[in-house]
N, C-alpha and C positions, 0 to 999 in steps of 0.2 A: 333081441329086444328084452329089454327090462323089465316087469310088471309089480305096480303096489296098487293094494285093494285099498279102498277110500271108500269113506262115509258123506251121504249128506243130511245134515240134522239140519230142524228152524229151532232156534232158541230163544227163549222167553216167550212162546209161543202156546196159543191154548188150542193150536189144533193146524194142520201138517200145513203147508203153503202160507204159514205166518209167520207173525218171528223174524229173527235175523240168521237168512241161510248161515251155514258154515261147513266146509268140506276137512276131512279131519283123515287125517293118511294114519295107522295107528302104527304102523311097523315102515320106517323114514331109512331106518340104515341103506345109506349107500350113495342118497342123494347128497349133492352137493349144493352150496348153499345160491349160486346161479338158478341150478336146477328149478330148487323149491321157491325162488321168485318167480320164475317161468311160469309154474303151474298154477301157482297162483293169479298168476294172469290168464291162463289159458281160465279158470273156474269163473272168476269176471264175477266174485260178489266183494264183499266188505273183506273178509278175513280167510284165511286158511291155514290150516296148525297140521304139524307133523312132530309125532310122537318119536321119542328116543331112548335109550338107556339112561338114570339119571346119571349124571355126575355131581351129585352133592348128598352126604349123607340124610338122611330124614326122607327122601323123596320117591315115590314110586316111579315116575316119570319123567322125562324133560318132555316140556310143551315148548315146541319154537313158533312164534306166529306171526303171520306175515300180511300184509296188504300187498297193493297192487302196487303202493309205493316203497315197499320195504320190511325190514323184521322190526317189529314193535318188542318190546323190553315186557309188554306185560298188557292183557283185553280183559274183558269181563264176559264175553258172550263165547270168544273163543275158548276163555278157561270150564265154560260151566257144558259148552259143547263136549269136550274133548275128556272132562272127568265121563261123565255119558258113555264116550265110544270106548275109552277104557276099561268104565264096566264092563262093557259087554260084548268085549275083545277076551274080556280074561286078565286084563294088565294089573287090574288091583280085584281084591276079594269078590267075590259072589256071593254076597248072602241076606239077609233081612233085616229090616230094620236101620237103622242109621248106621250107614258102610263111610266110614272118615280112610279120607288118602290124602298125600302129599302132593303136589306137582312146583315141577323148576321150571321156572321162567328166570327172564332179564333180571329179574329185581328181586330174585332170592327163592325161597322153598316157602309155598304158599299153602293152607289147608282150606281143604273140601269136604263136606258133608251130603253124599247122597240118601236119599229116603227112599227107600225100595220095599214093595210093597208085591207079595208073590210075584216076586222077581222081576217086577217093572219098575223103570226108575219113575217116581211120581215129580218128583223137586230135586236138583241140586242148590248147595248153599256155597257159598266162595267167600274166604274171609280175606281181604285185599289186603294193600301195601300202606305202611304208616299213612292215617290222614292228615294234611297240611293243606295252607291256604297262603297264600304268597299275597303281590301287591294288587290293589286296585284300580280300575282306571275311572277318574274323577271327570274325566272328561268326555263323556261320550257321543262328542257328533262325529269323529269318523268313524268309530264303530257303527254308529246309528247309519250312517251313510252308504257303508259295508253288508247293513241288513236290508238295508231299505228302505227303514222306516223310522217314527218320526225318533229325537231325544228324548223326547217328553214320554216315549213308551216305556222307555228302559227307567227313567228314573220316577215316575211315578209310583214305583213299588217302595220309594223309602230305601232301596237296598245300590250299591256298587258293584256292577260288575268285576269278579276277581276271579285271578289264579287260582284252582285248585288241583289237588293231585291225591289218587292213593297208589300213586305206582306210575301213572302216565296223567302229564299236566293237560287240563282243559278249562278254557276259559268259561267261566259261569255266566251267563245274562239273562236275569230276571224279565220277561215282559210281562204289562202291567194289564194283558187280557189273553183268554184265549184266543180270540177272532183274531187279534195279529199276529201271534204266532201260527196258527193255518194259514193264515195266506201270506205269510212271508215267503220271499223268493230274492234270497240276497246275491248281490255282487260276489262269485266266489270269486275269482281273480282278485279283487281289491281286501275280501275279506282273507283269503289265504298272505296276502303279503301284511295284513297288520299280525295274522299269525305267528306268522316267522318270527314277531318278536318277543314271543310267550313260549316256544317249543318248537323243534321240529317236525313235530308229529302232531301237534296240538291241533284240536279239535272247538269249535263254538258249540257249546249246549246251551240252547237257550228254551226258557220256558213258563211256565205260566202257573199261577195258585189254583187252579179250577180244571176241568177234565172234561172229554166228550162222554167218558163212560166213569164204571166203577174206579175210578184212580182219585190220587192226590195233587198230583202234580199233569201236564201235558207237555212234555219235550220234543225238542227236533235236534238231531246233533249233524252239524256242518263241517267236513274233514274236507279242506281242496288239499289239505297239505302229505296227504296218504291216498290221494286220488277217489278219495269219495266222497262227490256232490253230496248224498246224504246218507246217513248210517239209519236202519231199521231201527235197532235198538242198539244203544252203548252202554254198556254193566259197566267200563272203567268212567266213563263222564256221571251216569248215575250215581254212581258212590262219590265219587269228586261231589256230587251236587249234594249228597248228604251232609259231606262235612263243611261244604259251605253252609248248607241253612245250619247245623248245631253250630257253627263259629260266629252266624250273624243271629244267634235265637229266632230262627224260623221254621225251626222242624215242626213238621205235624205230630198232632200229640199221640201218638201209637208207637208202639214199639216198632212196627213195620209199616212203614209206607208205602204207598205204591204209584211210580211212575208209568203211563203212557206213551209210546212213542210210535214212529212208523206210520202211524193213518194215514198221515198226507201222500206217503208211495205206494200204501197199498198191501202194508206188512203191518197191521197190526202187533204190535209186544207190549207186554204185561212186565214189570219190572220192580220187584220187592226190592228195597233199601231198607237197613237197621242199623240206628249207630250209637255207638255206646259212649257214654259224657264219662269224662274224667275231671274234675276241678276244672269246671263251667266249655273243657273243650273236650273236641273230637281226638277217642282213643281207640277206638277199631269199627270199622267200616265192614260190615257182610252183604253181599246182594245173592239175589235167589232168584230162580223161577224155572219150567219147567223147557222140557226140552222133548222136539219130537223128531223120531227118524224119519227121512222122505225118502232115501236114494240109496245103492250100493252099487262099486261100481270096482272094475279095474282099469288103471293108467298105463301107458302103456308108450315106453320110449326105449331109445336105442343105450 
């Protein structure tokens, strides 16, 4: 038999059984890429990352990350987990104060800022994949019909639901209260097939100007098309959503805002976005938030 020890962290989480699990293998060499789908199913959350030698100069790491439906090019909750287990595996430095590493993913050599505070990681920061914003859809009763609810939700914010992306595309959908977005319970079968025609992997984040708690915004992200009914929290659709609101002039006025997600399954996450304006658009996209270990464990295959 085989054995690799594994992590499980909640991320964006302000306290252990919150957040968006994530099971993080920090030493991968050997599995094959079946394997690492396998296991990821066998873990049966949103994501799971297995750490490797990099192959690309700049980088401390390869971060490979997978869903239950396959390896994603590039997450947010996986990248800010997995900088986490790498601290404190030994992969990248040990030391105080603001510890900067590289990690490889799909989409290139990405940087990381942990805050480490007598030797506890307090916050990681992730600076994502160029921000873009693609087309819109002008029409929204089958989307509306997809979510459940009425047209007149989505367009009463004055805004279009669109494409955005910092690394992995997800379709943005403004609703025009928080109460419908808590109790939406969308068609995913009919919403994952208008997906298909945005990404393969694409994800609906839909969300609202107002919050249950200390937030900015209140999200839900809907993946049928990576096999998750619903995501706790999404670091890559959050920052998509940031440089959607800086490209329709709808950012909150703070340098950091802060999204909501999860409450309706039961995972509360806390989700920092900051995006930095270049001649009136979206030039770098950072999200942030903390992370907490719950689990250690070893796997254990032939």
């Amino acid at each position: 038999m085989r054995s690799f020890d594994f992590w499980r962290v909640d991320v964006f989480a302000a306290r252990p059984l919150e957040g968006n699990p994530l099971a993080v293998f920090p030493r991968a060499g050997g599995l094959t890429d079946q394997e690492m789908l396998a296991i990821t199913r066998e873990m049966n959350i949103s994501e799971t990352t297995f750490v490797l030698p990099s192959s690309k100069a700049g980088a401390d790491y390869r971060n490979r990350i997978f869903t239950p439906g396959g390896e994603l090019p590039f997450a947010g909750h996986p990248s800010l987990g997995t900088a986490y287990v790498a601290f404190m595996e030994g992969l990248i430095p040990r030391a105080e104060g603001i510890v900067r590493a590289h990690q490889e993913v799909g989409i290139g050599v990405l940087p990381l800022e942990l805050e480490v505070r007598s030797g506890a990681v307090q916050r990681v920061v992730m600076t994502q994949g160029q921000p873009s914003v693609g087309r819109t859809i002008s029409n929204v009763d089958r989307l509306a019909k997809a979510l459940r609810i009425k047209p007149r939700d989505i367009t009463a914010t004055n805004l279009l639901p669109q494409i955005a992306s910092t690394g992995i595309a997800s379709l943005q959908v403004p609703i025009r209260s928080l109460e419908i977005v808590r109790e939406m319970d969308p068609d995913l079968p009919a919403l994952g097939a208008l997906l298909k025609r945005v990404s393969p992997e694409a994800g609906a984040y839909v969300f609202a100007f107002e919050a249950a708690g200390d937030a900015d915004l209140h999200s839900r992200g809907f993946f049928p098309l990576s096999r998750i009914p619903e995501d706790p929290a999404t670091g890559s659709a959050a920052g998509a959503c940031g440089a959607y609101l800086a490209s329709n002039q709808r950012l909150p006025g703070k340098e950091w805002f802060v999204i909501e997600q999860g409450i309706e399954i039961g995972h509360p996450s806390r989700i920092e976005v900051s995006v930095a304006i270049e001649r009136g658009r979206p030039a770098q996209v950072r999200v942030a938030g903390a992370v907490v270990p719950i689990m250690r464990g070893t796997l254990m295959i032939p």
